[in-house]
C-alpha positions as protocol buffer text, in pm:
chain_id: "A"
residue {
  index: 1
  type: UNK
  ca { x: 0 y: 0 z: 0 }
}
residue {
  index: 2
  type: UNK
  ca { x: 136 y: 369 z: -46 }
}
residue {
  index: 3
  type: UNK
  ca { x: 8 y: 597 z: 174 }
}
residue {
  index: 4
  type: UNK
  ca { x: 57 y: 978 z: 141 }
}
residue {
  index: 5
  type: UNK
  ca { x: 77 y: 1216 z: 422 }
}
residue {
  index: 6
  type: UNK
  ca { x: -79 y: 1569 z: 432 }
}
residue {
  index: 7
  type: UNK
  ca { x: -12 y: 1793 z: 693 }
}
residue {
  index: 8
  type: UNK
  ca { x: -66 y: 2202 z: 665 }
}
residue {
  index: 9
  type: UNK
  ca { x: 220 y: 2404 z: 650 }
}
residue {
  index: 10
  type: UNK
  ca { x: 21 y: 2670 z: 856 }
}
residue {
  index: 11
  type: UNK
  ca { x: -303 y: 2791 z: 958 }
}
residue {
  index: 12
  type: UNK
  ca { x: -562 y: 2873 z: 736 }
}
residue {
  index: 13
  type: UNK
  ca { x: -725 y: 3225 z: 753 }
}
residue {
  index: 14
  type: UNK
  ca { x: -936 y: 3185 z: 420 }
}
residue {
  index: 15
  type: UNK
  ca { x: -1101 y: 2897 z: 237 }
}
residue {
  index: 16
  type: UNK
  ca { x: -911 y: 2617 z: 81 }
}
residue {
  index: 17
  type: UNK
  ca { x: -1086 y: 2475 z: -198 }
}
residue {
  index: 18
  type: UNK
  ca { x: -895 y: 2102 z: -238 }
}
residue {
  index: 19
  type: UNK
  ca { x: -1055 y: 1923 z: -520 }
}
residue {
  index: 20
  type: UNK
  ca { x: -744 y: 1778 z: -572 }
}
residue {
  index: 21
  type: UNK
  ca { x: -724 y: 1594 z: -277 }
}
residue {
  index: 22
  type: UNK
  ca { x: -819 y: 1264 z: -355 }
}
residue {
  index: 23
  type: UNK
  ca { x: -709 y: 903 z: -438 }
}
residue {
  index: 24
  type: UNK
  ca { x: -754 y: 924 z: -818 }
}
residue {
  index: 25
  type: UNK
  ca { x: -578 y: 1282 z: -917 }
}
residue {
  index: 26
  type: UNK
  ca { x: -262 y: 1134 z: -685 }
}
residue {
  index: 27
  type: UNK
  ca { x: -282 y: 815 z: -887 }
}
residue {
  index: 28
  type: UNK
  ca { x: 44 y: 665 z: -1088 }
}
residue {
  index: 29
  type: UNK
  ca { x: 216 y: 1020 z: -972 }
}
residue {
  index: 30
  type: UNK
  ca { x: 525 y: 1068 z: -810 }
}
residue {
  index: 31
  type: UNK
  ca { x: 577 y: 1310 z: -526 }
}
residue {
  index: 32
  type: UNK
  ca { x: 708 y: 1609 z: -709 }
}
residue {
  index: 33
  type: UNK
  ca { x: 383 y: 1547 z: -949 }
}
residue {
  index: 34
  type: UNK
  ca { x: 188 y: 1575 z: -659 }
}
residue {
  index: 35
  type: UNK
  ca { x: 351 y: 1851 z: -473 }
}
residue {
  index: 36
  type: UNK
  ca { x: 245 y: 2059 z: -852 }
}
residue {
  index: 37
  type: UNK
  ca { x: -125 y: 1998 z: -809 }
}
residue {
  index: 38
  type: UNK
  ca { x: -339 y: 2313 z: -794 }
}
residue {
  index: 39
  type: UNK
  ca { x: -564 y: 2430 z: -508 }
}
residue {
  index: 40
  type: UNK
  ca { x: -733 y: 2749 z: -430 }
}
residue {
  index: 41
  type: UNK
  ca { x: -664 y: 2986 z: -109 }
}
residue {
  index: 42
  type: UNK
  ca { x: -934 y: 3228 z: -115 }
}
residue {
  index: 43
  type: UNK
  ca { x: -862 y: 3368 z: -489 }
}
residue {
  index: 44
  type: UNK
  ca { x: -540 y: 3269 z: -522 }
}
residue {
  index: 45
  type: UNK
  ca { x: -405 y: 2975 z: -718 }
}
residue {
  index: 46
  type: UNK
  ca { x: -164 y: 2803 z: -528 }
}
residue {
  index: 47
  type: UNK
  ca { x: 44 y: 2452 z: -561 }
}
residue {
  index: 48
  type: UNK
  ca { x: -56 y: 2223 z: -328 }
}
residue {
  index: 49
  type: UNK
  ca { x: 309 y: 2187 z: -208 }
}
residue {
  index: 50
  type: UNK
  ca { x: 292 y: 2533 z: -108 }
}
residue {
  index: 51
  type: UNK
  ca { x: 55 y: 2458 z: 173 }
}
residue {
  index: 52
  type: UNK
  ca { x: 122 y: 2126 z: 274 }
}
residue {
  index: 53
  type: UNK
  ca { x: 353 y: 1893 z: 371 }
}
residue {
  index: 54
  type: UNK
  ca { x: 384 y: 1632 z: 203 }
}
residue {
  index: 55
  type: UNK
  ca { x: 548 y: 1272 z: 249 }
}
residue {
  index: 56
  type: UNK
  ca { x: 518 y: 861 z: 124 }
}
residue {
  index: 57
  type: UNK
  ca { x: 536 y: 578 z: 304 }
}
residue {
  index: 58
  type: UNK
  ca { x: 537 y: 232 z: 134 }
}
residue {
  index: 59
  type: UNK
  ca { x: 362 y: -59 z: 319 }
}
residue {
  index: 60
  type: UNK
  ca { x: 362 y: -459 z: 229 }
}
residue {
  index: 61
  type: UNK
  ca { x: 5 y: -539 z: 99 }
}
residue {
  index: 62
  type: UNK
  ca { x: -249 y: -457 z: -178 }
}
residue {
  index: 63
  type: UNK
  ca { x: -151 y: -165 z: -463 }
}
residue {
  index: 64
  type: UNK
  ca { x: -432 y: 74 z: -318 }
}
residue {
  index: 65
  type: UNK
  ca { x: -346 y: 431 z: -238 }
}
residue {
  index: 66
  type: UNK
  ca { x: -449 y: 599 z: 140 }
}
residue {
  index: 67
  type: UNK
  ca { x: -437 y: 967 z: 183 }
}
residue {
  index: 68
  type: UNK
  ca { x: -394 y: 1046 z: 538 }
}
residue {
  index: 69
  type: UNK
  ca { x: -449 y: 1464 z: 585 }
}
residue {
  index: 70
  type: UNK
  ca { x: -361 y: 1594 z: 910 }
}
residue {
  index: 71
  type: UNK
  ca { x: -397 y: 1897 z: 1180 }
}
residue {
  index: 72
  type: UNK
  ca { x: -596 y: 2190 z: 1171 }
}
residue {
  index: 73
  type: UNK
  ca { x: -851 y: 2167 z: 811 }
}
residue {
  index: 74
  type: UNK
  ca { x: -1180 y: 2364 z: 941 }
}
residue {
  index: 75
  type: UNK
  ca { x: -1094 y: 2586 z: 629 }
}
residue {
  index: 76
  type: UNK
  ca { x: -1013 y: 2272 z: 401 }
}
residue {
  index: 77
  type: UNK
  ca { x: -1333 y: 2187 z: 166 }
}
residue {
  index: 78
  type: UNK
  ca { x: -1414 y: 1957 z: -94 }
}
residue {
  index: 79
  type: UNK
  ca { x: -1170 y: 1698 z: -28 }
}
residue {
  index: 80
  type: UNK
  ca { x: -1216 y: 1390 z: -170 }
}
residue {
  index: 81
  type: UNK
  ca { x: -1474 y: 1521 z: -442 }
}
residue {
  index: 82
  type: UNK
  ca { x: -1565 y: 1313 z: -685 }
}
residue {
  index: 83
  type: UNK
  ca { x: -1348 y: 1072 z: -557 }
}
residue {
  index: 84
  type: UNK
  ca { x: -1409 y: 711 z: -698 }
}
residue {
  index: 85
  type: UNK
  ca { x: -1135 y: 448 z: -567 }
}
residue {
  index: 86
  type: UNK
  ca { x: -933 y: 456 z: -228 }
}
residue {
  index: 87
  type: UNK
  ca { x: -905 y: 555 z: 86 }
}
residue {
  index: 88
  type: UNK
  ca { x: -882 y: 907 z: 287 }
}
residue {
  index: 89
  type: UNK
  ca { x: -853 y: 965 z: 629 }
}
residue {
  index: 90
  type: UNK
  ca { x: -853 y: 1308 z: 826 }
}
residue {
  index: 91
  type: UNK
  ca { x: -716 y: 1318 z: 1174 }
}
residue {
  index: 92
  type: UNK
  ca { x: -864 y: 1631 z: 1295 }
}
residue {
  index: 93
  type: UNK
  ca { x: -1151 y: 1873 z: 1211 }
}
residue {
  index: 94
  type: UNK
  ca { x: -1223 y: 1904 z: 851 }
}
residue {
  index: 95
  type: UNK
  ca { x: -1443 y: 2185 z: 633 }
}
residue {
  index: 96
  type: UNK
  ca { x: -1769 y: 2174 z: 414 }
}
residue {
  index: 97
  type: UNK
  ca { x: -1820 y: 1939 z: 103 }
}
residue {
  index: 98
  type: UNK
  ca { x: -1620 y: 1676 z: 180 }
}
residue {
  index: 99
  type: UNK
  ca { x: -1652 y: 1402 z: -9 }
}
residue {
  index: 100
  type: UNK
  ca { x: -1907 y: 1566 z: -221 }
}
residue {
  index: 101
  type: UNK
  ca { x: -2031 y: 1383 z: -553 }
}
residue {
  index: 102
  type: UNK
  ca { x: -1811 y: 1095 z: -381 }
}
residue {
  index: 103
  type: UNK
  ca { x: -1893 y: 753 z: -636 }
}
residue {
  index: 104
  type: UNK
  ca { x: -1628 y: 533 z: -400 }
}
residue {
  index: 105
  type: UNK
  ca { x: -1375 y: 427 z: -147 }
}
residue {
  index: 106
  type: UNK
  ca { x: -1383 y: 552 z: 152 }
}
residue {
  index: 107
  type: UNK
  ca { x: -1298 y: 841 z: 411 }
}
residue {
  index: 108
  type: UNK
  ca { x: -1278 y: 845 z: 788 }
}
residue {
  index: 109
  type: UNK
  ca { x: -1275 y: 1171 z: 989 }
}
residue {
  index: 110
  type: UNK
  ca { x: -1124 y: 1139 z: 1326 }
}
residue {
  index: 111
  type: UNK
  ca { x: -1258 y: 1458 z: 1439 }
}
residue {
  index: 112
  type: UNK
  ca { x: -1583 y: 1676 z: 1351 }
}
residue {
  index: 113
  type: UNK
  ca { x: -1683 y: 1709 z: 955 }
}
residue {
  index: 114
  type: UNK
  ca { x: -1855 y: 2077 z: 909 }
}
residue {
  index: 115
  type: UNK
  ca { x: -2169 y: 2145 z: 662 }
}
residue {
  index: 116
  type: UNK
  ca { x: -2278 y: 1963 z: 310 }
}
residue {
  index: 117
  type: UNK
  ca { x: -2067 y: 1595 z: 385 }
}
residue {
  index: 118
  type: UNK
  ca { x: -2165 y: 1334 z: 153 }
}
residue {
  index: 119
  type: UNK
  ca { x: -2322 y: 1602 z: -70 }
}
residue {
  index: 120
  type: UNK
  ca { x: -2494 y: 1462 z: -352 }
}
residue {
  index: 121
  type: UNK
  ca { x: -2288 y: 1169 z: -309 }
}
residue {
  index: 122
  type: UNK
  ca { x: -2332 y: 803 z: -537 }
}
residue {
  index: 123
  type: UNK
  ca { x: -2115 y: 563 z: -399 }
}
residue {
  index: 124
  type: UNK
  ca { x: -1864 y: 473 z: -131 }
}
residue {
  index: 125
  type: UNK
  ca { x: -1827 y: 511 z: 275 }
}
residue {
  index: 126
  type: UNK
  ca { x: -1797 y: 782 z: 481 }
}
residue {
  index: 127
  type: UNK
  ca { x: -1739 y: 759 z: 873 }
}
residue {
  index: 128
  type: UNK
  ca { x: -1713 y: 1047 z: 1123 }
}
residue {
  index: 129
  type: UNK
  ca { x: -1632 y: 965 z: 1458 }
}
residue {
  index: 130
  type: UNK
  ca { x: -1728 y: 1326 z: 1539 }
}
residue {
  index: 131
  type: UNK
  ca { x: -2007 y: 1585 z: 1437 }
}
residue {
  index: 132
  type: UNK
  ca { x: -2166 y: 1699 z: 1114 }
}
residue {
  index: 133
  type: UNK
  ca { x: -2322 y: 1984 z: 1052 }
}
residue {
  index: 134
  type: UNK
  ca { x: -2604 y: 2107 z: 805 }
}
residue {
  index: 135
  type: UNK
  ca { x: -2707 y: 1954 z: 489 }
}
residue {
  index: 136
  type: UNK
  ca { x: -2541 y: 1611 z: 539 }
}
residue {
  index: 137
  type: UNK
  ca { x: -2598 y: 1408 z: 174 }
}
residue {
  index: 138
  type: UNK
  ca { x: -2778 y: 1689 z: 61 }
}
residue {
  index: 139
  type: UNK
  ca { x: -2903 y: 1828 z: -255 }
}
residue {
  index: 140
  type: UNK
  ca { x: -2779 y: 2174 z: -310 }
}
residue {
  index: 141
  type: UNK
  ca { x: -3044 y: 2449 z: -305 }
}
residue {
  index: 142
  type: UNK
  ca { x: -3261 y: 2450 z: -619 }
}
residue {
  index: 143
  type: UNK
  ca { x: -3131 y: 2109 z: -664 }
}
residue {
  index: 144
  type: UNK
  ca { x: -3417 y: 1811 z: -641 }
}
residue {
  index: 145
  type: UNK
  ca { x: -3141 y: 1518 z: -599 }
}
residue {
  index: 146
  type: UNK
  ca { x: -2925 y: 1476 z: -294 }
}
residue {
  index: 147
  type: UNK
  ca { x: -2790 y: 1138 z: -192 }
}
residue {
  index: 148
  type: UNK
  ca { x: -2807 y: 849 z: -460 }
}
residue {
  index: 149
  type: UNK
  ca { x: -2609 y: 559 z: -302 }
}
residue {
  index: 150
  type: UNK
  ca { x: -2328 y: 481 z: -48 }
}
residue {
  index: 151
  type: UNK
  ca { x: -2311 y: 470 z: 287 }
}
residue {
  index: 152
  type: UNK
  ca { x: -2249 y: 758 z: 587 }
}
residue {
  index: 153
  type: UNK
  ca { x: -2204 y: 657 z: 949 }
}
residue {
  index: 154
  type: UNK
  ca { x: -2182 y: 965 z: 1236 }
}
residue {
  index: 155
  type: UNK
  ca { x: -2067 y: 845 z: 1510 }
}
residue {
  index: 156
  type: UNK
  ca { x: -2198 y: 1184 z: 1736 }
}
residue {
  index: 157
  type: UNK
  ca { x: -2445 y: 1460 z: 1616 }
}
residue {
  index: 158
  type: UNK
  ca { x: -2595 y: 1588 z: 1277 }
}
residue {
  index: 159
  type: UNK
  ca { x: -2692 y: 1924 z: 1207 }
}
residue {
  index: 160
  type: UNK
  ca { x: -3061 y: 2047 z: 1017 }
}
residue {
  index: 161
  type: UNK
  ca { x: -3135 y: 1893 z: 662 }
}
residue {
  index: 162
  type: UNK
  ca { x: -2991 y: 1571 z: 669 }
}
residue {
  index: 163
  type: UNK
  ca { x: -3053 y: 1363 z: 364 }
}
residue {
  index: 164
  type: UNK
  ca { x: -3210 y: 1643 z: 203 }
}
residue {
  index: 165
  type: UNK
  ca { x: -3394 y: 1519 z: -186 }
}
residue {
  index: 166
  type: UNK
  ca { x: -3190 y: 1216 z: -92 }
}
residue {
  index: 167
  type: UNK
  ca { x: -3267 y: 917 z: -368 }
}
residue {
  index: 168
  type: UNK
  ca { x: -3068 y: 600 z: -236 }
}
residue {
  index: 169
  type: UNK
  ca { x: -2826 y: 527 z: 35 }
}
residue {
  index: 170
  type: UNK
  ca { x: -2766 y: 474 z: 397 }
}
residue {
  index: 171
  type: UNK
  ca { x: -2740 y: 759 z: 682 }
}
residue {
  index: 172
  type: UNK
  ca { x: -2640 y: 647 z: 1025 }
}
residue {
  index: 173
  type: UNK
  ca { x: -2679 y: 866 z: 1305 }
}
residue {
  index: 174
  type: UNK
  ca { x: -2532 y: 749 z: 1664 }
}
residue {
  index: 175
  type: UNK
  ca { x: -2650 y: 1062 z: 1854 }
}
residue {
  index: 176
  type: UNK
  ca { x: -2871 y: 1367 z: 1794 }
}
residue {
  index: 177
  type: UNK
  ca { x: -2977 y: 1520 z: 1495 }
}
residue {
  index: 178
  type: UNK
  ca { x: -3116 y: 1854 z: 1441 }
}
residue {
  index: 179
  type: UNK
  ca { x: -3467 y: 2009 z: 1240 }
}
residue {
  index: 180
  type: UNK
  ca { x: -3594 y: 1855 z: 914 }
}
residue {
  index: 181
  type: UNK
  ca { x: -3422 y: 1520 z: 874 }
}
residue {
  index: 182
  type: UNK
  ca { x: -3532 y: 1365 z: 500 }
}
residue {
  index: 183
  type: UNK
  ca { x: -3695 y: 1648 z: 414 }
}
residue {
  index: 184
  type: UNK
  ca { x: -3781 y: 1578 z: 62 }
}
residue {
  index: 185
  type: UNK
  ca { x: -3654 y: 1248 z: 59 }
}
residue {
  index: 186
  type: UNK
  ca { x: -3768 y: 1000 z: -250 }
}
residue {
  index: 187
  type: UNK
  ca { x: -3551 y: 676 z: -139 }
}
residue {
  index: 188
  type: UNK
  ca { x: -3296 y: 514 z: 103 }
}
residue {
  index: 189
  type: UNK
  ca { x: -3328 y: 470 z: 456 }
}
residue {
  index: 190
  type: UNK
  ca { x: -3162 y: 689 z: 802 }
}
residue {
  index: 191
  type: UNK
  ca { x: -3175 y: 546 z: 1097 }
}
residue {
  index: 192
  type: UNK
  ca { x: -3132 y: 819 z: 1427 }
}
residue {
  index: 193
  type: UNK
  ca { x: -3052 y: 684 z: 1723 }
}
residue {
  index: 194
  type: UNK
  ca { x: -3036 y: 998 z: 1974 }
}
residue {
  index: 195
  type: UNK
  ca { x: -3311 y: 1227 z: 1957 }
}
residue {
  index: 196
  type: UNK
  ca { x: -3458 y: 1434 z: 1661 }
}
residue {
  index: 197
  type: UNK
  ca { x: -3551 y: 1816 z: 1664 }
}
residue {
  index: 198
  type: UNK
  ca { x: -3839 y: 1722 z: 1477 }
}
residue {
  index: 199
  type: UNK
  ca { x: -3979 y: 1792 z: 1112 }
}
residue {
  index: 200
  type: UNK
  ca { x: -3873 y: 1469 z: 993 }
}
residue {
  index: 201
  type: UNK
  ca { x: -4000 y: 1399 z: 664 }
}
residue {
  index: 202
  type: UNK
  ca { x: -4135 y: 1701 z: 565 }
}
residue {
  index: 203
  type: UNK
  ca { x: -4238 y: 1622 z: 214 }
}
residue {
  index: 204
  type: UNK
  ca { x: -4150 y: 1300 z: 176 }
}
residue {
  index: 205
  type: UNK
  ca { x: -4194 y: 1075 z: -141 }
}
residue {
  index: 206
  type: UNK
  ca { x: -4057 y: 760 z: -7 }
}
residue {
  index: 207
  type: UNK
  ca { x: -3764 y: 572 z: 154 }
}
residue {
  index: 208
  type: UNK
  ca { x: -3725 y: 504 z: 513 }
}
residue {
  index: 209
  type: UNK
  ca { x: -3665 y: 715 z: 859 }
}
residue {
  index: 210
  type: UNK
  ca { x: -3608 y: 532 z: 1162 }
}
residue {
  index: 211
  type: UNK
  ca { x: -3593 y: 750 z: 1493 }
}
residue {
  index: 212
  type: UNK
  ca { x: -3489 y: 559 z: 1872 }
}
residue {
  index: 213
  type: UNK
  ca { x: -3474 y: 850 z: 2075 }
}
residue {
  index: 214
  type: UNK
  ca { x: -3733 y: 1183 z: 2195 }
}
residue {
  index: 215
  type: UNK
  ca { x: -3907 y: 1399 z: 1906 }
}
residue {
  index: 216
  type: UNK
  ca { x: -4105 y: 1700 z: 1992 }
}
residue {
  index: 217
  type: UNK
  ca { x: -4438 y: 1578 z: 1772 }
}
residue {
  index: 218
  type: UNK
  ca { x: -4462 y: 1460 z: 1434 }
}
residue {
  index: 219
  type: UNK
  ca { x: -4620 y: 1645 z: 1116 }
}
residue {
  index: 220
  type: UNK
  ca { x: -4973 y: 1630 z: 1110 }
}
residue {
  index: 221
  type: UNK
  ca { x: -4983 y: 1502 z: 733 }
}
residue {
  index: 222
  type: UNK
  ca { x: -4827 y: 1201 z: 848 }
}
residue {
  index: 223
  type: UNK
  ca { x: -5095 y: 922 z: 954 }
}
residue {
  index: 224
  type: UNK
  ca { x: -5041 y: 643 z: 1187 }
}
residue {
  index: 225
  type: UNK
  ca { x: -5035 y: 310 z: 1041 }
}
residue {
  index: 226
  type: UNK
  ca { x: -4930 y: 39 z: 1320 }
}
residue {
  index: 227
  type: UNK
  ca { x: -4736 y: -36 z: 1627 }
}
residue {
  index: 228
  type: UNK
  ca { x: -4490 y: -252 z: 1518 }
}
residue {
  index: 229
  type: UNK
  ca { x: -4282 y: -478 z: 1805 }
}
residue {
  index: 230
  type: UNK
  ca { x: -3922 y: -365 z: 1590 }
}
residue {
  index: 231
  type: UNK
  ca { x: -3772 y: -244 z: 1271 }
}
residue {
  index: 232
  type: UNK
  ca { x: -3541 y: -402 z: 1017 }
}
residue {
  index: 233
  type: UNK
  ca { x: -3224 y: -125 z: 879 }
}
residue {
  index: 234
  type: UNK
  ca { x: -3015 y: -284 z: 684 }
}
residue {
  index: 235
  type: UNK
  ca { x: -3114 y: -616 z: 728 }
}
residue {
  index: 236
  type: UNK
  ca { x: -3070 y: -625 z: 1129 }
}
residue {
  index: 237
  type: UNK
  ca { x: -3333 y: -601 z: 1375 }
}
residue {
  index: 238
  type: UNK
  ca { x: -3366 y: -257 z: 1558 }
}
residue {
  index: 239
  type: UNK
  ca { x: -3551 y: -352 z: 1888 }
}
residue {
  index: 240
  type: UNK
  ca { x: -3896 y: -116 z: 1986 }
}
residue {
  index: 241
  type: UNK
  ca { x: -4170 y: -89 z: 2009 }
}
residue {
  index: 242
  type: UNK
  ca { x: -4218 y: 192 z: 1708 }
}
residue {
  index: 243
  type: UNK
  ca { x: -4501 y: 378 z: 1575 }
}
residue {
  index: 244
  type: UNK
  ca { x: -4527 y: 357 z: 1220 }
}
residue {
  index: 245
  type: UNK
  ca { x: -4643 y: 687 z: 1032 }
}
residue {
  index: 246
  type: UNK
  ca { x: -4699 y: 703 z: 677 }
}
residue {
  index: 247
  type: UNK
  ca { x: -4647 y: 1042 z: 453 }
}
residue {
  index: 248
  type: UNK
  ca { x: -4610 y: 1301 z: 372 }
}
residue {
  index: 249
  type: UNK
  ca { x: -4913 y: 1319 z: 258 }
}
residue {
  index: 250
  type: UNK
  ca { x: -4895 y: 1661 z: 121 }
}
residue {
  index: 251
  type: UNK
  ca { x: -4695 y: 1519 z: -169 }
}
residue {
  index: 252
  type: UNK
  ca { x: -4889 y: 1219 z: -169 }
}
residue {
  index: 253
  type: UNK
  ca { x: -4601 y: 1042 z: -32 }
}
residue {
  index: 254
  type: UNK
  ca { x: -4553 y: 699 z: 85 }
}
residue {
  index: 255
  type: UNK
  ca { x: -4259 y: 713 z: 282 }
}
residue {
  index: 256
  type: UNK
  ca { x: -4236 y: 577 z: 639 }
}
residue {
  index: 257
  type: UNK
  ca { x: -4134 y: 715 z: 959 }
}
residue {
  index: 258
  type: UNK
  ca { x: -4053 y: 467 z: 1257 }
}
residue {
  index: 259
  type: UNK
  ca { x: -4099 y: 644 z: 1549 }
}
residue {
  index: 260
  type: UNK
  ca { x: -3993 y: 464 z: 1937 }
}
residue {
  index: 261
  type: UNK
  ca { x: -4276 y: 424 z: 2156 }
}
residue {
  index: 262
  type: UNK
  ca { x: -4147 y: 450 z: 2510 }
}
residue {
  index: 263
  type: UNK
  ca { x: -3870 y: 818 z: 2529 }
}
residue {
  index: 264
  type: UNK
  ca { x: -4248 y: 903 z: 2365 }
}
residue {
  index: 265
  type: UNK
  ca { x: -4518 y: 888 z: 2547 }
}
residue {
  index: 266
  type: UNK
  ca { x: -4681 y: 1197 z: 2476 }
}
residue {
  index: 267
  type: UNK
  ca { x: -4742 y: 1034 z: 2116 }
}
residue {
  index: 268
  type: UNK
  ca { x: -4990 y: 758 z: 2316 }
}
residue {
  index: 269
  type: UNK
  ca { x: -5282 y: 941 z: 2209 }
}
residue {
  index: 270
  type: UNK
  ca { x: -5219 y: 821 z: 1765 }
}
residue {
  index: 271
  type: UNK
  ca { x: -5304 y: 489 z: 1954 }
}
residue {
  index: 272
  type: UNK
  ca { x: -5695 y: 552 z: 1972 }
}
residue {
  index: 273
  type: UNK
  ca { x: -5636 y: 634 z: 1529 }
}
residue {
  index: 274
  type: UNK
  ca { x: -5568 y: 260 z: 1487 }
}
């Protein structure tokens, strides 16, 4: 395996736009090669060996490249765009849009990922052992088609908008997330297992929202369908009881929201509906 190492050369006061950052422009290159790829700080053009250090390392095992990025990169966005083979991880805090229009491989954030992750992605894994914020797998505005396939896992909190005109694909939330979760959504499946600001499926078409912790209420053009004893995500059991809601039935939707019955209670009253 060849792994190359990314570490900023100092601290960022404007944007970094790093498109470049990612398994397939490194590809078949050789360090120098690399070091000549372009970025963007604020309006300026820069080389990407300008503002990073960069070294190899050379491990027995497959031919597959790893990008490890490292330090301070809360003004670093769009790594791993586009990205379609490999592996990326960030060891530290990392800015908006990464791993947007992502169609494989996978990145790992050891730290906190900021707004639009997984934009519009097709393909591949991402894993955040930290936060998100806004508009995770999102559609852009005036965009109707967000998330289309692959996988994201978030190991603590999401912001508002998550899965936003989302089409295919997995979202896993470990803790919280915030207002409007699948808003919009025509496919795929988020499971939430903290609690939920509330919102969810606002305008749903379809797919799947699973919630195991507190939401404030639940839209009234959702309808309750059942009680059901547990849920299957992914193919595993997800233990209950849940109420099952049906909607949005503004849009004529028929997308279902799996709410837990016990954190609430104050949801009893759908009960006497059935």
């Amino acid at each position: 395996m060849t792994i190359i190492k990314l570490a900023p050369k100092r601290a960022f006061k404007t944007p970094v736009n790093a498109q470049t950052i990612t398994p397939d422009a490194f590809q078949e290159k050789t360090m120098s090669e690399i070091a000549e790829l372009h970025v963007w700080e604020g309006n300026r053009r820069r080389k990407l060996g300008e503002l990073f250090h960069i070294s190899e390392e050379k491990t027995a095992g497959s031919e597959s490249l790893r990008i490890e990025v490292s330090g301070d990169l809360r003004k670093v966005r769009w790594i791993g765009a586009k990205m379609t083979t490999g592996e990326i991880i960030i060891n530290g805090d990392v800015g908006m849009h990464l791993g947007e229009e992502m169609e494989g491989g996978k990145i790992t954030v050891n730290g906190n990922a900021e707004a639009w992750l997984g934009s519009m992605m097709h393909g591949g894994t991402i894993e955040v052992k930290g936060n998100a914020g806004d508009y995770v797998a999102s559609a852009y505005r005036g965009s109707t088609r967000g998330m289309n396939g692959g996988k994201i896992i978030i190991h603590g909190n999401v912001g508002n908008d998550a899965g936003n005109a989302m089409r295919k694909g997995v979202i896993i939330v470990h803790g919280n997330a915030g207002q409007f979760a699948g808003v919009n959504m025509h496919d795929g499946a988020i499971l939430i297992k903290g609690n939920c600001e509330g919102r969810m499926g606002a305008d749903m078409h379809g797919g799947k929202i699973v919630v195991c912790g507190h939401v404030k209420s639940v839209l009234p053009s959702f309808t309750i369908e059942a009680v059901r004893k547990r849920v299957k995500f992914e193919g595993e059991p997800v233990e209950g009881p849940f109420y099952l809601f049906l909607g949005d039935l503004n849009t004529k939707g028929k997308g279902k929201l799996f709410i837990a019955k016990n954190p609430n209670q104050h949801l009893s009253f759908y009960e006497k509906l059935l």
